[in-house]
C-alpha positions as CSV (number, residue, x, y, z in Angstrom):
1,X,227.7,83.3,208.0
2,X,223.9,84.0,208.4
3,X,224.0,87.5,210.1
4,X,226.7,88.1,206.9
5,X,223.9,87.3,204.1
6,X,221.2,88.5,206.0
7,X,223.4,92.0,206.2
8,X,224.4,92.0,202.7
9,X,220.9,91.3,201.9
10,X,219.6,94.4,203.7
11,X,222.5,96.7,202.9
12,X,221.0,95.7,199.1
13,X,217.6,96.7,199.7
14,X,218.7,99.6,201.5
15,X,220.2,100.6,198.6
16,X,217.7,99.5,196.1
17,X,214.9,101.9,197.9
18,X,217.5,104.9,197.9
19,X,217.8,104.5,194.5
20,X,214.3,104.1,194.0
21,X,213.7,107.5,195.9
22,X,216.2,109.0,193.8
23,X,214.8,108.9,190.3
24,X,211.7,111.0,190.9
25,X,214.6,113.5,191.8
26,X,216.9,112.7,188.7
27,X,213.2,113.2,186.5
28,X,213.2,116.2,188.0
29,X,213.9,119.5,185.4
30,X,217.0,120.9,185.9
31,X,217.7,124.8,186.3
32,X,217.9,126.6,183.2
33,X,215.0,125.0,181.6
34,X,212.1,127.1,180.6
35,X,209.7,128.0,183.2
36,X,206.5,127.7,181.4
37,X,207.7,124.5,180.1
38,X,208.2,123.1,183.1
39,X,205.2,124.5,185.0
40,X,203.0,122.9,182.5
41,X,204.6,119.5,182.6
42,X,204.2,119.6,186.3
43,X,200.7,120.5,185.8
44,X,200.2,117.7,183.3
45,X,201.6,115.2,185.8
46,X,198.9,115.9,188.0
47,X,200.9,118.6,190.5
48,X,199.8,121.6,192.0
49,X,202.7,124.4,191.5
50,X,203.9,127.0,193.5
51,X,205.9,129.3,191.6
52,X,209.3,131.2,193.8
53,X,210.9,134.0,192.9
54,X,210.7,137.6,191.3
55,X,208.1,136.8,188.2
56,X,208.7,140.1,186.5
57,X,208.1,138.8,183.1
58,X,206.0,136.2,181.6
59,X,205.9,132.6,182.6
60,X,207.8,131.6,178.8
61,X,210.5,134.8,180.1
62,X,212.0,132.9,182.8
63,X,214.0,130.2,183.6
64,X,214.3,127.7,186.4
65,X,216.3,127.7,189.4
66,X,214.9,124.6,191.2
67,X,212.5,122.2,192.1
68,X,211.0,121.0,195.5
69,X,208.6,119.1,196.6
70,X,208.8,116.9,194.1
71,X,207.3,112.9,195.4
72,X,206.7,109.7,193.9
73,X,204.2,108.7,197.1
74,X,201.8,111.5,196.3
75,X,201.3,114.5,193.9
76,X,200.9,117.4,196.4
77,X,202.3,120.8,195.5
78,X,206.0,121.2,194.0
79,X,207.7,124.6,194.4
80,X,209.4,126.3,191.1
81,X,212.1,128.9,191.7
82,X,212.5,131.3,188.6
83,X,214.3,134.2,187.4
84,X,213.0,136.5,185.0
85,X,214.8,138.5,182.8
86,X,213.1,141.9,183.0
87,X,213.4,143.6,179.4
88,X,211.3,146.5,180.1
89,X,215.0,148.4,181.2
90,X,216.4,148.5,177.8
């Protein structure tokens, strides 16, 4: 009966501190969300950014793909993929 409570005990932590990890990734902007936007945010939360992708436009142009590097243990540098819509064609 001990090794069961002492399982389900840890199987609940377990699962606590996944869930835990997972919020920082839940706060994290979703694609589709302005790039600029979401750059400075970053920035105002204390992280360095790396910005991805073809940047043929302005920052406030171009929307986001995804987000990396995101961590709740230490604010090191989170990588932003764009896209940029490049209006100089039309």
């Amino acid at each position: 009966m001990n090794r069961f409570i002492l399982g389900a005990a840890g199987a609940g932590i377990l699962a606590a501190t996944t869930l835990g990890l997972a919020v920082p990734a839940a706060a994290a902007p979703l694609g589709g969300s302005n790039a600029s936007e979401v750059v400075n945010a970053l920035r105002a939360k204390g992280y360095d950014v790396q910005i991805n992708g073809d940047q043929s436009a302005s920052l406030s142009a171009c929307t986001v793909t995804d987000v990396s590097g995101l961590s709740s243990a230490s604010k090191g540098t989170v990588y932003v993929g764009v896209s940029c819509n490049d209006d100089h064609d039309e």
